[in-house]
Backbone of each chain as ProteinMPNN parsed JSONL, in Angstrom:
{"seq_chain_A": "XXXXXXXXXXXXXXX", "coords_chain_A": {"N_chain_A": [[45.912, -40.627, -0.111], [47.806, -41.562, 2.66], [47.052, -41.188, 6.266], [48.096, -38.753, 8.37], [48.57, -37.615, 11.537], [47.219, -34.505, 12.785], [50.419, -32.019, 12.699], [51.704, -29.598, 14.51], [54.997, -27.895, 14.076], [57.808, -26.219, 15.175], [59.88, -24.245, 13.42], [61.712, -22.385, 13.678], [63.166, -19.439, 14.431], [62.581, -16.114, 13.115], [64.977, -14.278, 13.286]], "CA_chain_A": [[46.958, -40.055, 0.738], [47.611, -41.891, 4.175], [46.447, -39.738, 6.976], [48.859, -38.149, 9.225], [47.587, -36.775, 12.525], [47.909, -32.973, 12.281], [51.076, -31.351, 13.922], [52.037, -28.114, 14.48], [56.03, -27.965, 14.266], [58.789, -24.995, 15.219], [60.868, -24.631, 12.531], [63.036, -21.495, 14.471], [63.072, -17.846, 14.764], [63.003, -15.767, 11.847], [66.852, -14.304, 12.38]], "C_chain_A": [[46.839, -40.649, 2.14], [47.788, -40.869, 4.551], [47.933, -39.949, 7.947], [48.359, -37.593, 10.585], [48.076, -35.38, 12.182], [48.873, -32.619, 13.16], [51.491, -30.203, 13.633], [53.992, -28.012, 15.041], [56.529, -25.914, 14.716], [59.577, -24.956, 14.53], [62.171, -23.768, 12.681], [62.599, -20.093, 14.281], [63.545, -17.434, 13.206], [64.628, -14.763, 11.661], [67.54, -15.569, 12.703]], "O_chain_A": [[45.871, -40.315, 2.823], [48.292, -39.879, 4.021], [48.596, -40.968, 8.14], [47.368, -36.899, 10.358], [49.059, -35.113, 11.492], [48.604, -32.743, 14.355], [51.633, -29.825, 12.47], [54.263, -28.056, 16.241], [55.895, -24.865, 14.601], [60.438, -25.783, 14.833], [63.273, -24.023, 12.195], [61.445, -19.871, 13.916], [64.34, -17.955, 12.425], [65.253, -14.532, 10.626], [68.669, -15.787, 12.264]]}, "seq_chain_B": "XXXXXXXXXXXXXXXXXXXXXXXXXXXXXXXXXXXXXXXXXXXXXXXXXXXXXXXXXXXXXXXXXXXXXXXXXXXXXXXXXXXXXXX", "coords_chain_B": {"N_chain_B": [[36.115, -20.304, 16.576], [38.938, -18.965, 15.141], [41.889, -18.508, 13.189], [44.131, -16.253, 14.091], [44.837, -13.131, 12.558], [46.322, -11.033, 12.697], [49.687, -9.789, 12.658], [50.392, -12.733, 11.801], [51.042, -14.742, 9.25], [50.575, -17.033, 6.752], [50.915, -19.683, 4.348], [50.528, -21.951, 2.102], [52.566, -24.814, 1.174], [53.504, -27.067, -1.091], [51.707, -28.599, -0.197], [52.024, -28.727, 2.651], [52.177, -26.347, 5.274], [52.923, -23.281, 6.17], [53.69, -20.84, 8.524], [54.451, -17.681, 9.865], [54.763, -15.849, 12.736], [54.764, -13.23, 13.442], [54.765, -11.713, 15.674], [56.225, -13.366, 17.705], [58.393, -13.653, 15.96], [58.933, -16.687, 14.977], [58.62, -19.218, 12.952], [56.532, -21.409, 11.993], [55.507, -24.884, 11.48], [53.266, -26.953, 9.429], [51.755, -30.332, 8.762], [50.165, -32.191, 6.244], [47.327, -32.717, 6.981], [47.201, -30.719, 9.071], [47.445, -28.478, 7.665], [45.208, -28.844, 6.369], [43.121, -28.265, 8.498], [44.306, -25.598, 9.21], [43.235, -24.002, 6.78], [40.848, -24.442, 7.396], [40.538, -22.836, 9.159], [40.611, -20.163, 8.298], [38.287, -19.375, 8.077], [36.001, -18.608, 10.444], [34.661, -21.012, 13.096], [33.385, -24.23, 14.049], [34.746, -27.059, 16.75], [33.635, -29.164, 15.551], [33.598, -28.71, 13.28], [35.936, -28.789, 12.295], [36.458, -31.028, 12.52], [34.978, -32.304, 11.042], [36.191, -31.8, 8.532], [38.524, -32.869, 8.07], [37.387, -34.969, 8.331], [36.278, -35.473, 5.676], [38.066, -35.088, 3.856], [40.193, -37.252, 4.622], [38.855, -39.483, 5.275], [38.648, -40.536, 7.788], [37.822, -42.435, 10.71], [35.14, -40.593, 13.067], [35.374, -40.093, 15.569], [37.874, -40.225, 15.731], [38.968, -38.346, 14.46], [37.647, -36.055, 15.953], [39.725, -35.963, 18.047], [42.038, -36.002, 17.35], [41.909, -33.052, 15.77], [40.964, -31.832, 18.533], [43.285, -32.209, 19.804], [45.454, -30.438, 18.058], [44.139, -28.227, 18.062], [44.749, -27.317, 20.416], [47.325, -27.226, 20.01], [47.842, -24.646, 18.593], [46.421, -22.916, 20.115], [48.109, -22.742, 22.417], [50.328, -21.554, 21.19], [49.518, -19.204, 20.698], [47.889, -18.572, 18.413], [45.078, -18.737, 17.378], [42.05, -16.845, 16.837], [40.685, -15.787, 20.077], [38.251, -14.672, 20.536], [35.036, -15.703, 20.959], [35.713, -19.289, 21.304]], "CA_chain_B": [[37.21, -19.96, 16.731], [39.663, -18.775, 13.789], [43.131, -18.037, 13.07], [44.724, -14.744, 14.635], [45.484, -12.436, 11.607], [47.057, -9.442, 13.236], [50.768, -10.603, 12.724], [50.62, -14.002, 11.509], [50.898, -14.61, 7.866], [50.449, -18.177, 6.445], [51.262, -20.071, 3.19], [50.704, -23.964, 1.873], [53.476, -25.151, 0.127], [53.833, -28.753, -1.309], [50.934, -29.707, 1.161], [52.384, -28.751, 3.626], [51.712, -24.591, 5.575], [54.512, -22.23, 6.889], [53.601, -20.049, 9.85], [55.031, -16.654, 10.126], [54.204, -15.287, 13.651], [55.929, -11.97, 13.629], [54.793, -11.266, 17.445], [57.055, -14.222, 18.273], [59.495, -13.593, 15.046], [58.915, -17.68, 14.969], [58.663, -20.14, 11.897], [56.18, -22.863, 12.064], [54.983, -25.401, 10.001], [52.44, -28.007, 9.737], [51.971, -31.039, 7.968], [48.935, -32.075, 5.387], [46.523, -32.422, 7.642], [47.19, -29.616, 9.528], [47.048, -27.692, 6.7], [43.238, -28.404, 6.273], [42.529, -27.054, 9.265], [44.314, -24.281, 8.884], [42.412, -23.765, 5.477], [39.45, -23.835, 7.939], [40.536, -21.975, 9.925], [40.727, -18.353, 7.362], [36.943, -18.614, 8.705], [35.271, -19.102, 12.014], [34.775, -22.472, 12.535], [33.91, -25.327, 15.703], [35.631, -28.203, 16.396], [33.192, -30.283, 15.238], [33.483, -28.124, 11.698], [37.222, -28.79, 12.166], [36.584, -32.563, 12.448], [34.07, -32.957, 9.801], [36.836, -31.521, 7.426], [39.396, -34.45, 8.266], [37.011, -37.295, 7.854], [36.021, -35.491, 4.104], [39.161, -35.549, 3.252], [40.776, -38.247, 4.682], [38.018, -40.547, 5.553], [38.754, -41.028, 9.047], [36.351, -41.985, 11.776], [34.724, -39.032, 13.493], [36.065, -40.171, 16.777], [39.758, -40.25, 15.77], [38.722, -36.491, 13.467], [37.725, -34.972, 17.163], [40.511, -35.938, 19.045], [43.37, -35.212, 16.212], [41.627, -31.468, 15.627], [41.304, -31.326, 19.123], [44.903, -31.932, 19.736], [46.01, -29.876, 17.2], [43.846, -26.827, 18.176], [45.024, -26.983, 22.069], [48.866, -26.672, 19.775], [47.463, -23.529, 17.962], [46.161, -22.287, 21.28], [49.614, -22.748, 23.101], [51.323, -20.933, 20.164], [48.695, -18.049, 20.668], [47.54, -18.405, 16.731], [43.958, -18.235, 17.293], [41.328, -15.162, 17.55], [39.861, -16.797, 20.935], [36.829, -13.965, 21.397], [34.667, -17.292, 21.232], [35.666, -20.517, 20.675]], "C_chain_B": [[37.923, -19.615, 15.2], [40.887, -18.352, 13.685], [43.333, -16.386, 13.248], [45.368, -14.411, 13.146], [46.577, -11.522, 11.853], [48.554, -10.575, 13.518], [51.323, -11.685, 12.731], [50.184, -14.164, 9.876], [51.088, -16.819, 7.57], [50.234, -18.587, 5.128], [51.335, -21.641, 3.054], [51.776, -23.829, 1.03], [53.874, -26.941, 0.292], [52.849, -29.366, 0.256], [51.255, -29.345, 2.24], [52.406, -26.815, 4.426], [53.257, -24.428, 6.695], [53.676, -21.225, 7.049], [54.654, -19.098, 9.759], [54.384, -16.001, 11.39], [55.065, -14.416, 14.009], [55.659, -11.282, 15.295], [55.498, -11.945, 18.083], [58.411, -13.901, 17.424], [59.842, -15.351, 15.102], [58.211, -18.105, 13.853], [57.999, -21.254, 12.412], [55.651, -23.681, 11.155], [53.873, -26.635, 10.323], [51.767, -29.134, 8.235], [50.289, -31.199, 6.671], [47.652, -31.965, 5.753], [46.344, -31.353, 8.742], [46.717, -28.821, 8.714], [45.386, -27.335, 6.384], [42.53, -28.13, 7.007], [42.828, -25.855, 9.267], [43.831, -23.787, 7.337], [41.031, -23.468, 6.072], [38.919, -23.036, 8.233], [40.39, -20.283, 9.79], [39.041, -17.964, 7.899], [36.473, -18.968, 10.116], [34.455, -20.437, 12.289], [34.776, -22.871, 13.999], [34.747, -26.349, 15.575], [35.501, -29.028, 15.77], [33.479, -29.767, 13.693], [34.702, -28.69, 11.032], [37.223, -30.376, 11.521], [36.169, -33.069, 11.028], [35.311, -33.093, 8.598], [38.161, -32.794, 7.49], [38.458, -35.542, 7.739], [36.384, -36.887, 6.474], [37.401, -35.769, 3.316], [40.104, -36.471, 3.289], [40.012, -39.628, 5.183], [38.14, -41.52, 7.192], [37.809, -41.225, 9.544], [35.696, -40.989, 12.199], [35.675, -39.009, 14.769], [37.144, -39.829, 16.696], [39.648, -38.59, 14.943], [38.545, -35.673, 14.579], [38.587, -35.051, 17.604], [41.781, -35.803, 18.461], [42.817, -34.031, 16.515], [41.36, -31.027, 17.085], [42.811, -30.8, 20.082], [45.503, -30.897, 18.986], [45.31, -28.413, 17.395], [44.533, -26.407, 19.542], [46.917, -26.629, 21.494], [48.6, -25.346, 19.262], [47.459, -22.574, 19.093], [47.178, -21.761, 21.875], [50.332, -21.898, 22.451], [50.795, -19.344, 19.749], [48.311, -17.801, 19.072], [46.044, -18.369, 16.642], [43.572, -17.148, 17.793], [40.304, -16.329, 18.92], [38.891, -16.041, 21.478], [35.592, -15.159, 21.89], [34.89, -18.167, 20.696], [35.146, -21.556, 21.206]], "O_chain_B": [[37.377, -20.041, 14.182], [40.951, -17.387, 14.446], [42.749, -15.51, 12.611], [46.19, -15.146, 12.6], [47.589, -11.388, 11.166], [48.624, -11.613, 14.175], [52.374, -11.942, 13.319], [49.125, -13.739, 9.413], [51.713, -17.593, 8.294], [49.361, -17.946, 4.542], [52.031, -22.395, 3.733], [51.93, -22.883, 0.257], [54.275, -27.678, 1.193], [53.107, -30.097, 1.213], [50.495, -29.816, 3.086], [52.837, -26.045, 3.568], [54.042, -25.028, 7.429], [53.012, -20.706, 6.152], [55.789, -19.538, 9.579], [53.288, -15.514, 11.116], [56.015, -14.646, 14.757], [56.393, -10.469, 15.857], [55.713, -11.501, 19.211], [59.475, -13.869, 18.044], [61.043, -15.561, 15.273], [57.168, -17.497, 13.609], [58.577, -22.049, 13.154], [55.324, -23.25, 10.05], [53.757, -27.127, 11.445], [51.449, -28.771, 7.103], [49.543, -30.246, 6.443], [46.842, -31.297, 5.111], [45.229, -31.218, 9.247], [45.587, -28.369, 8.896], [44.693, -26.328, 6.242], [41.391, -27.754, 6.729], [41.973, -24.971, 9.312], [44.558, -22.873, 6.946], [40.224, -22.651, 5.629], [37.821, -22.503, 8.067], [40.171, -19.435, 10.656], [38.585, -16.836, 8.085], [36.987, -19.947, 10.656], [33.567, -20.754, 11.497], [35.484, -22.432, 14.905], [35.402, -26.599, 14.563], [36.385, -29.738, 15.293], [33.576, -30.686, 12.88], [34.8, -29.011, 9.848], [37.742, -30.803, 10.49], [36.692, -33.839, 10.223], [35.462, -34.092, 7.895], [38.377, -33.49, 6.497], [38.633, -36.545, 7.046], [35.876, -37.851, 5.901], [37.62, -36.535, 2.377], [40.843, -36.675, 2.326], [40.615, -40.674, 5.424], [37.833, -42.667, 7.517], [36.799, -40.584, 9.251], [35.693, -40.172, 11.279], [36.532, -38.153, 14.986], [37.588, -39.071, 17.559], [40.594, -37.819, 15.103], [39.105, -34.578, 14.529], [38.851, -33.896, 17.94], [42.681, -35.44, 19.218], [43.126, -33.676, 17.652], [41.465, -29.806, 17.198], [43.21, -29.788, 20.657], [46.371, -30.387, 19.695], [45.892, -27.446, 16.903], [44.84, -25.23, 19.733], [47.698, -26.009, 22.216], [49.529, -24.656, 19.682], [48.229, -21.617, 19.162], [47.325, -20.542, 21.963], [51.155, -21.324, 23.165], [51.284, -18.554, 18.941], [48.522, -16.674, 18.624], [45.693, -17.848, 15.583], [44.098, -16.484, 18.687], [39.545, -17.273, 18.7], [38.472, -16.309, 22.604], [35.344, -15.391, 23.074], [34.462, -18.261, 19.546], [35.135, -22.623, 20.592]]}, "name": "protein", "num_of_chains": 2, "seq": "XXXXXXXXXXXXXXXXXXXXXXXXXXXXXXXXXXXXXXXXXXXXXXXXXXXXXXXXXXXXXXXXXXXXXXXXXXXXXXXXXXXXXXXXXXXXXXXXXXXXXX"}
């Protein structure tokens, strides 16, 4: 598996 | 350090982890290697613990394993997702 650096995304508000 | 429980719920899917932080009511996500820290993270854990677990699984240097997991904890931090009594 090529490496990825780790990221931490926002994917939005849950409403 | 270790992942804040109290209102944060967390799930891998396809490699990849979904963040529920119901004190924010915010959706986050993080990619494969994220993921294996946050797998670390269910226990109390240093950075260097953090690191080690990158270069087992992906065979990285150590150097480039501290300074990814430390990046990536200072985003955790920011997002208030760790318990920070000591880290």
């Amino acid at each position: 598996m090529a490496y990825q650096p780790p990221v931490l995304e926002e994917v939005g508000s849950v409403r | 350090m270790k992942l804040r429980t109290n209102s944060v719920s967390w799930r891998e899917i396809d490699g990849e982890t979904v963040i529920l932080d119901l004190s924010s009511s915010t959706y986050l996500k993080t990619n494969a290697a994220g993921s294996t820290i946050m797998r670390l993270l269910s226990e109390e854990r240093t950075t260097a613990e953090l690191a080690d677990g990158l270069v087992e699984e992906y065979g990285i240097p150590a150097d480039q394993a501290t300074a990814d997991t430390e990046t990536f904890v200072a985003m955790l931090r920011e997002r208030n997702l760790l318990d920070t009594a000591d880290s």
